[in-house]
C-alpha positions in Angstrom: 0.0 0.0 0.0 1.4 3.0 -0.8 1.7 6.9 0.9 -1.0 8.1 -1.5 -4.1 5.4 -0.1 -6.3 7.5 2.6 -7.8 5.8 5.4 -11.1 6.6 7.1 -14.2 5.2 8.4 -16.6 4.7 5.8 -19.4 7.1 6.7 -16.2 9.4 5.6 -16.4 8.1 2.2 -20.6 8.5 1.7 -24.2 8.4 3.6 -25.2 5.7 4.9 -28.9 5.4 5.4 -31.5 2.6 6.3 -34.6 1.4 4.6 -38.3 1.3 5.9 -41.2 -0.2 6.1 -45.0 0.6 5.4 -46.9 -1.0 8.8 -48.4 -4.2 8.6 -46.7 -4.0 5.3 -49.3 -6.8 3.8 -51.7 -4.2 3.8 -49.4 -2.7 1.3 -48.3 -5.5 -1.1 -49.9 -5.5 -4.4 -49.8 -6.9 -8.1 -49.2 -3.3 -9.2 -47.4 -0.1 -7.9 -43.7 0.1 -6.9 -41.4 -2.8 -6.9 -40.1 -3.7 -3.7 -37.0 -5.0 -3.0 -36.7 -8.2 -0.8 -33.4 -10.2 0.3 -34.1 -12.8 -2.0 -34.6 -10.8 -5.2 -30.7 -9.7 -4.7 -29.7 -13.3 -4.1 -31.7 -14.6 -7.5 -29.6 -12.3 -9.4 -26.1 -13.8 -10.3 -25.0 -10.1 -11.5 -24.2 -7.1 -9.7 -27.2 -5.8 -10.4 -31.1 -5.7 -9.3 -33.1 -5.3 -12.5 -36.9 -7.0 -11.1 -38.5 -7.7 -7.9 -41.1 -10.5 -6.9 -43.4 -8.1 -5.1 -44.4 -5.0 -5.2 -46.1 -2.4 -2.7 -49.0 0.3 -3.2 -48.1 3.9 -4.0 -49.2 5.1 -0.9 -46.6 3.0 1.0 -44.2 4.7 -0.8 -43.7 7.4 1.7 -43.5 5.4 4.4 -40.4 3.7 2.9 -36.8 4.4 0.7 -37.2 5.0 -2.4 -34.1 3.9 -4.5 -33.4 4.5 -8.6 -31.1 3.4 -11.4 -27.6 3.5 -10.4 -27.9 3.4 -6.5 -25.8 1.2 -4.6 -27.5 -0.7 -1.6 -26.2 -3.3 0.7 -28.1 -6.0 2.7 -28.1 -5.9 6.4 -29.8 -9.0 7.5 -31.3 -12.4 6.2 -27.6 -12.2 3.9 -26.2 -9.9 5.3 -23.0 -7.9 3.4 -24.0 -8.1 -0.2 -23.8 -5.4 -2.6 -26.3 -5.1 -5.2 -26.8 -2.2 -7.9 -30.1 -0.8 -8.6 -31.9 -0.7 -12.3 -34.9 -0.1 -11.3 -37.4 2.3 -9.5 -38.0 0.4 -6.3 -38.6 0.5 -2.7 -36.0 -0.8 0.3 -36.8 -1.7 3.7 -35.2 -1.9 6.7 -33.3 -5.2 5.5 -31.6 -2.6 3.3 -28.8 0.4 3.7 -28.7 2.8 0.7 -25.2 4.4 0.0 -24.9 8.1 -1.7 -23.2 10.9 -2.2 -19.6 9.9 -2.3 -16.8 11.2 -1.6 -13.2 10.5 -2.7 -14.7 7.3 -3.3 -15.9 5.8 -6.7 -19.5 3.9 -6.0 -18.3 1.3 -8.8 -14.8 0.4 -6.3 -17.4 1.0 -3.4 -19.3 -2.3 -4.6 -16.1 -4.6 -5.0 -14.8 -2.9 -1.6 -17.7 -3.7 0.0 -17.7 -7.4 -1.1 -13.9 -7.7 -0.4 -14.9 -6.3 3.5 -18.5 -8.7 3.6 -16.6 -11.2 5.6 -15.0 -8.8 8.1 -18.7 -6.6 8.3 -20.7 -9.7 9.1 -18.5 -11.0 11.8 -19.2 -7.5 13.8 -23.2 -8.5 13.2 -25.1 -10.2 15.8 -28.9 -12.1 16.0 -29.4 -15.3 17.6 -30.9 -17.1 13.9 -30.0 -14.5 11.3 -26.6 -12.2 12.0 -27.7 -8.2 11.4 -25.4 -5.7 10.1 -26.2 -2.6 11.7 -26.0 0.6 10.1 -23.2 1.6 12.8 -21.4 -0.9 12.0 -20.8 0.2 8.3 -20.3 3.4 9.3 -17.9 3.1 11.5 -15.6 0.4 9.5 -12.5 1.6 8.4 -11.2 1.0 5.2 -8.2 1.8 3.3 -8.3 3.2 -0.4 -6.2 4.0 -3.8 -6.7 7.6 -5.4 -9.7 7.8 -7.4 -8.2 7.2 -10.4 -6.4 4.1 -9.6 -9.9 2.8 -8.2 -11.7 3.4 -11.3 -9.3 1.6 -13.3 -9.8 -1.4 -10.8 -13.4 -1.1 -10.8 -13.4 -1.2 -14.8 -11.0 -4.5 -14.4 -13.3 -6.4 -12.0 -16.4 -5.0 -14.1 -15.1 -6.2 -17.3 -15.1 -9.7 -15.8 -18.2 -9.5 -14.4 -20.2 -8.4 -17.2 -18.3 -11.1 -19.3 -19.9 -13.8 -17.0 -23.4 -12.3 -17.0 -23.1 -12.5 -20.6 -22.0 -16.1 -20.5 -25.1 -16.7 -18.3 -27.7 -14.8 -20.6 -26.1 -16.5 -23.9 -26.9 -20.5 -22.0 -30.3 -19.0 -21.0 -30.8 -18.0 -24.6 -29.6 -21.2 -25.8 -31.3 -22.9 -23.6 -34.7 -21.1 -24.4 -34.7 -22.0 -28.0 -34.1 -25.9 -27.5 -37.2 -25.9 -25.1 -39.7 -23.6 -27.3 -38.6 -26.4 -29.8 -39.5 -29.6 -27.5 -42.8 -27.6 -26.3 -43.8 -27.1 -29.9 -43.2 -30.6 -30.8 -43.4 -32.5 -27.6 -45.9 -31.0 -25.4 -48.2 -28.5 -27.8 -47.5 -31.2 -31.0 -47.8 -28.2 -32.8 -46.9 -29.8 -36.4 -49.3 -32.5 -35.7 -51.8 -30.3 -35.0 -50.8 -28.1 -38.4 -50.9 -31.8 -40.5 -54.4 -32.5 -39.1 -55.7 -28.7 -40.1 -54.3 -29.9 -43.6 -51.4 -27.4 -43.3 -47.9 -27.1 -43.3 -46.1 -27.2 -39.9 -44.2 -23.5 -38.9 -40.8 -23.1 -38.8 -39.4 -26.6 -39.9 -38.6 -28.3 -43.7 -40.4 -30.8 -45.4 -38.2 -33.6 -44.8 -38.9 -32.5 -40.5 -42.4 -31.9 -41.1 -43.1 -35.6 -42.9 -41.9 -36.9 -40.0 -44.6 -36.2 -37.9 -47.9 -37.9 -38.3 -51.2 -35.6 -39.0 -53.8 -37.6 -36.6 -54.0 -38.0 -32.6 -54.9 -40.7 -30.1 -55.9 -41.2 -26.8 -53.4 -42.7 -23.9 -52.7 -42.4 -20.2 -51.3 -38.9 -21.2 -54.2 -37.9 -22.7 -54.5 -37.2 -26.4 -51.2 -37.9 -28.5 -49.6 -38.1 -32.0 -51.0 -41.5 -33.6 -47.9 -43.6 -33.5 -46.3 -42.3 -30.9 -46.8 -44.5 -27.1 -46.2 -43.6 -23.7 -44.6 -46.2 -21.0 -43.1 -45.3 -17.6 -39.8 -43.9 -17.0 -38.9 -46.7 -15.0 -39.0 -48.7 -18.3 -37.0 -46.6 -20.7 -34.2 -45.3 -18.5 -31.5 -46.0 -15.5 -32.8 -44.4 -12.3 -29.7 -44.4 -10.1 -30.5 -42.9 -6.3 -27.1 -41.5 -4.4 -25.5 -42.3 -0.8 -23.2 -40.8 1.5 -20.1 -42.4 2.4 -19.7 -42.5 6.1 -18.2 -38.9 7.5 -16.8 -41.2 10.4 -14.3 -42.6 8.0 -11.5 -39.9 7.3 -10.2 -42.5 4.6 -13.3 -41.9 2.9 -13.0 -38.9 1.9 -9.4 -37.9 2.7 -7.7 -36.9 -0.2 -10.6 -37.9 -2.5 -10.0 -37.6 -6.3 -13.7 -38.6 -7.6 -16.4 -35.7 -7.5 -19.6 -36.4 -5.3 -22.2 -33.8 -4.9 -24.9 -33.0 -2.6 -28.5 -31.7 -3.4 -27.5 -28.4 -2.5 -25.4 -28.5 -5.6 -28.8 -29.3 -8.0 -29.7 -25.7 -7.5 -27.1 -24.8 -10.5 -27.7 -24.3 -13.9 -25.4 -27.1 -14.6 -23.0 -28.9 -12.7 -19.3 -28.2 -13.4 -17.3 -28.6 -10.1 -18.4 -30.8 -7.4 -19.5 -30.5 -3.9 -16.6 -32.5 -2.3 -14.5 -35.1 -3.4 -14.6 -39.3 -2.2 -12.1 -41.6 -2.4 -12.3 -45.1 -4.5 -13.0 -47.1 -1.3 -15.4 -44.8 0.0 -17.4 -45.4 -3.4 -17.1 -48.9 -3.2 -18.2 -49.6 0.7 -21.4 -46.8 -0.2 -24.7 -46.7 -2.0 -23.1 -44.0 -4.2 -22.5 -44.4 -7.8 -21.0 -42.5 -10.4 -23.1 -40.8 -12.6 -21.7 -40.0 -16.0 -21.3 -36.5 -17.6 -24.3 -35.0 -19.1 -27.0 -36.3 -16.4 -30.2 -35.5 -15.8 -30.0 -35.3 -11.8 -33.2 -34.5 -9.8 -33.4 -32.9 -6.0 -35.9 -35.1 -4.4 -35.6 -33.9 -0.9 -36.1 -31.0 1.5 -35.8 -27.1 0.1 -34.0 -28.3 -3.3 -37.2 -30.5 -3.7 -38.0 -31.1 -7.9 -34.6 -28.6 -8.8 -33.4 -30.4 -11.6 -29.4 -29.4 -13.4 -27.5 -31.5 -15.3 -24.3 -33.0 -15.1 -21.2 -31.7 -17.0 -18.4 -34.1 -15.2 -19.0 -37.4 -14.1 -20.0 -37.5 -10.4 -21.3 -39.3 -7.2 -24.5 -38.0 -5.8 -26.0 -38.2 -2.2 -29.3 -39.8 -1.6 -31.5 -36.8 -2.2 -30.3 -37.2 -5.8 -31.8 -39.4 -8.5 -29.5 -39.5 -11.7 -31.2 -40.4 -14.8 -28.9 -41.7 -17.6 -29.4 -40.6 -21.3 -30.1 -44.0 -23.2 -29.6 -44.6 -26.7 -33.2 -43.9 -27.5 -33.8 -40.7 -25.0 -31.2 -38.2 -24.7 -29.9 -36.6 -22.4 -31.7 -32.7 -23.5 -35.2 -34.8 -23.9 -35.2 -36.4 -20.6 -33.9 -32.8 -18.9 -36.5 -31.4 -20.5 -39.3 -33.8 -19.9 -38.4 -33.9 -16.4 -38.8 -30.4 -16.4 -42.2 -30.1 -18.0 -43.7 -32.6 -15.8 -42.1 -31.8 -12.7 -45.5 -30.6 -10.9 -46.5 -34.3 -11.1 -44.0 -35.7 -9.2 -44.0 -33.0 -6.4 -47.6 -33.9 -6.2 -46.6 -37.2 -5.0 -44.3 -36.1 -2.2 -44.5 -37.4 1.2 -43.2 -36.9 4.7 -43.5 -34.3 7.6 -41.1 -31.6 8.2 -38.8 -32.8 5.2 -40.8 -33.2 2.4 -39.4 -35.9 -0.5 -40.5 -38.2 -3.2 -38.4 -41.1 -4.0 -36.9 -43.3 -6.4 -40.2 -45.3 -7.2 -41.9 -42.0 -7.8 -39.7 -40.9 -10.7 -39.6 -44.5 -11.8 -43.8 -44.5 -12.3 -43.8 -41.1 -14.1 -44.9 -41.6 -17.8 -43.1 -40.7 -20.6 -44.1 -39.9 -24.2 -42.3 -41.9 -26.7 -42.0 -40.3 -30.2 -40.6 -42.4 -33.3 -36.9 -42.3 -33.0 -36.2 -40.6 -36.2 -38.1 -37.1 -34.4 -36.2 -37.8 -31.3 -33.1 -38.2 -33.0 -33.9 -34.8 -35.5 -34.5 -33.2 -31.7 -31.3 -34.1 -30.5 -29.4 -33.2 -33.6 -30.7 -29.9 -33.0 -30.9 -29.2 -29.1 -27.3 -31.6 -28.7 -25.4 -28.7 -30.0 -27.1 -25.9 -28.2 -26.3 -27.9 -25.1 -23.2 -28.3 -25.8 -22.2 -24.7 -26.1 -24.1 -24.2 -22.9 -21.6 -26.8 -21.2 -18.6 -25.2 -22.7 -20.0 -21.5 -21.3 -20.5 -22.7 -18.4 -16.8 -24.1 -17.6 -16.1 -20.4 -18.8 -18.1 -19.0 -16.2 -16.3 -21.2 -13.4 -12.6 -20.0 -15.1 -13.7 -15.9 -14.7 -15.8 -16.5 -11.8 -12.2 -18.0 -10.1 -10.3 -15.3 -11.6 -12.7 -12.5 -10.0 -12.2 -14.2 -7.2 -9.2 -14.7 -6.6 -7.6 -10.9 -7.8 -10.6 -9.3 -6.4 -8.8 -9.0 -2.7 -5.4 -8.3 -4.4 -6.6 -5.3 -6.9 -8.3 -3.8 -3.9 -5.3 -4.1 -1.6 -2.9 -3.2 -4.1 -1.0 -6.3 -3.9 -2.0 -6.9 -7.4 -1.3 -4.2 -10.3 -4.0 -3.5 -13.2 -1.7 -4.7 -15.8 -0.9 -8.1 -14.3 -4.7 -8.4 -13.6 -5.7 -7.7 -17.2 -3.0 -10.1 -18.8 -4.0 -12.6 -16.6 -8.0 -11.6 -17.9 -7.3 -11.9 -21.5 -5.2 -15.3 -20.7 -8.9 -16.6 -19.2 -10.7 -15.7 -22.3 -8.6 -16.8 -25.2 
C-alpha cells in the first residue's frame, strides 16, 4: 500500500442510510405499484445488479419507505447480510436494506467490489441469535483503506469487465437454452406440427423432410391425447434411475484426499454442474450406496428445500441420496429427458410425502410416464438441441474459469497487492 491510499471510516467516504417499512406492510403488497426489493430478489440475481422484484407495494406505502433509482448502490443488512447489489430499477428498500450516496473521494463502482472484499470482516461485527444483522453503525464506523480515485476506477473497470463477461455467459446459456425448449414444447408438449398436419397445413418453422416426419392424426393414452404412432410407458421402463448415498463422515479415509467428485443436493440448485460439492475416495465409493453418474445427467433434487430442482451434469460424479440420476439411453437423450423432467415436474412433487422434510423417491420418478416419439423425431430433436447444449456446457466451464479469476484478484486489486496490468493479462489469458 502505498503513501498516497487514505484511510477513514466509511461514513467518511458516503451516507449511509436505512430502509423502511410501510406498517403491517401486507396491507401494502400488491400486483401493481412500486417494486419492492426483498433479500431474495438480490440473491436470484447472479450479476451485480437488481433489474426485477417479486413483489411489489401500493403507492401510498411509498412514503413510508426508501425509495431507491437506477444506479444506487444498496447493501443488505440481515437475512444475507453484506452483499452489494446495484439498482436498475425504481424500487422500494426496507429496513433489510442500507442505501449508500453521495460519495466522496470514493468511486461507488470500487465501493461495490470494496464492500464485497470487507463482507466477511462486516458480518462477523453482526449479531442475532438465527439471522446475523449488520447494523447501520457498523458500516459506518468500519474503516477502510483506499487507492486515489483514479487508480480505483481503473480497478473497478477490471473487475467490471469480468463480471459483465460472466453475465453475458449466463444470458447466452439462458438464450440457448430457451430455444431448445420452445422447440420440445412445440413438438413434444403443444405437438404443434401435428396439429398443423391434421388442419391440412404445413407445420411453422421446420422443412419438409422435418415436417413428414410427424404424423397428422391423434390418439388417446394415459397422457391424454397424443400423436398416432407415438406411445407412452413409464420412465422406469426406458431409462436407468440411479438414487445417491453418503459415504460414512466417520471414516476420514473416505473422503481424505478424494479424487472422484460427489455432490450433494444443494449443488442441484445450479444451472449445470461443473465442479463438485466435495470429493470421495475409490473405497469410500465402493463400501457406499453411491454411484458414479456419467457426464451429461439429468439429476433431480428429491428432498427437503431443493425439492424437484433439476441441473444436469457436466463431469462425471457421485450423488448423495437426495439425488436421483437419470442416464441418457440410446433412444432418450440426455436434453429430452432434462426437459421432460422439467415439463412434468408438478406431477411428481404432487406425490411427495413426509412431515417436516418433504421428499419423493426413487419409485416415484420410476412411475412417471413418458411420451415416446418415433426415433427418427427424437433423433432430429437431439441433432438440433445436442449442440445448443453443448455450447451451454462449454460456457458454463467459462463461467467457473472468470468467476475464479474474479475471485481470486478481487482481494489483491483492492489491496494493491496486485497491479492492473498483471490483472488484465491474466483476464485476457482466461478468455482466449
Amino acid at each position: 500500500m502505498s503513501a498516497d491510499w487514505h484511510t477513514a471510516t466509511f461514513d467518511q467516504f458516503c451516507d449511509i442510510t436505512r430502509g423502511a417499512s410501510p406498517r403491517p406492510i401486507h396491507d401494502y403488497l400488491s400486483k401493481e405499484g412500486v417494486p419492492w426489493i426483498k433479500i431474495a430478489d438480490a440473491t436470484a440475481e447472479t450479476s451485480r445488479f437488481i433489474t426485477a422484484t417479486k413483489e411489489r407495494i401500493k403507492k401510498e406505502g411509498v412514503k413510508a419507505s426508501v425509495e431507491v433509482f437506477p444506479g444506487d448502490l444498496i447493501l443488505s443488512n440481515s437475512a444475507t447480510p453484506g452483499l452489494p447489489k446495484f439498482l436498475k430499477i425504481h424500487a422500494c428498500i426496507h429496513d433489510g436494506w442500507m442505501l449508500l450516496r453521495n460519495f466522496r473521494n470514493l468511486d461507488k463502482e470500487f465501493a461495490y467490489w470494496l464492500l464485497l472484499r470487507e463482507r466477511t470482516n462486516l458480518v462477523a461485527q453482526g449479531n442475532g441469535s438465527v439471522f446475523t444483522n449488520l447494523k447501520t453503525e457498523i458500516l459506518k464506523r468500519h474503516t477502510v483503506s483506499v487507492p486515489p480515485l483514479l487508480v480505483q476506477k481503473k480497478i473497478a473497470q477490471t473487475l467490471n469487465a469480468i463480471d459483465d463477461r460472466i453475465t453475458l455467459l449466463r444470458e447466452t446459456n439462458q438464450t440457448l437454452e430457451a430455444i431448445a425448449q420452445a422447440i420440445f414444447e412445440s413438438w413434444f408438449v403443444d405437438f404443434d406440427p401435428v396439429r398443423a398436419k391434421s388442419q391440412g397445413l404445413e407445420p411453422e418453422g421446420m422443412d419438409a423432410e422435418t415436417a413428414a416426419m410427424f404424423p397428422d392424426a391423434f390418439v388417446d393414452s394415459e397422457l391424454g391425447e397424443i400423436p398416432e404412432g407415438w406411445s407412452t410407458s413409464k420412465i422406469g421402463a426406458e431409462l436407468n434411475a440411479v438414487l445417491g448415498g453418503t459415504p460414512s463422515r466417520s471414516r476420514k479415509e473416505y473422503w481424505l484426499n478424494g479424487s472422484i467428485p460427489w455432490i450433494n443436493s444443494g449443488k442441484v440448485n445450479e444451472f449445470r454442474i461443473t465442479t463438485p460439492s466435495e470429493l470421495i475416495t475409490a473405497e469410500a465409493m465402493k463400501k457406499s450406496s453411491t454411484k458414479l453418474l456419467p457426464a451429461r445427467t439429468t439429476v433431480l433434487a428429491i428432498t427437503g428445500a431443493t425439492l424437484g430442482q433439476i441441473s444436469i451434469t457436466e463431469i462425471a460424479v457421485c450423488a448423495n441420496q437426495s439425488v436421483v440420476g437419470l442416464l441418457s439411453s440410446d433412444k432418450f437423450s440426455t436434453e429430452f429427458i432434462y426437459f421432460w423432467i422439467n415439463a412434468n415436474i408438478q406431477k411428481l412433487i404432487a406425490n411427495q410425502t413426509g412431515g417436516a422434510q418433504q421428499h419423493i423417491n426413487k419409485g416415484n420418478v420410476e412411475d412417471l410416464l413418458i411420451l415416446s416419439p418415433s426415433s427418427e423425431i427424437l433423433n432430429r430433436f437431439s441433432g438440433i438441441a445436442e449442440p445448443l447444449f453443448r455450447k451451454i456446457a462449454e460456457n458454463c466451464f467459462q463461467v467457473g474459469t472468470l468467476t475464479h479469476l474474479r475471485d481470486a484478484v478481487l482481494p489483491r486489486l483492492i489491496s494493491g497487492q496486485l497491479q492492473i496490468p498483471d490483472a488484465e493479462q491474466a483476464i485476457e489469458k482466461a478468455t482466449v
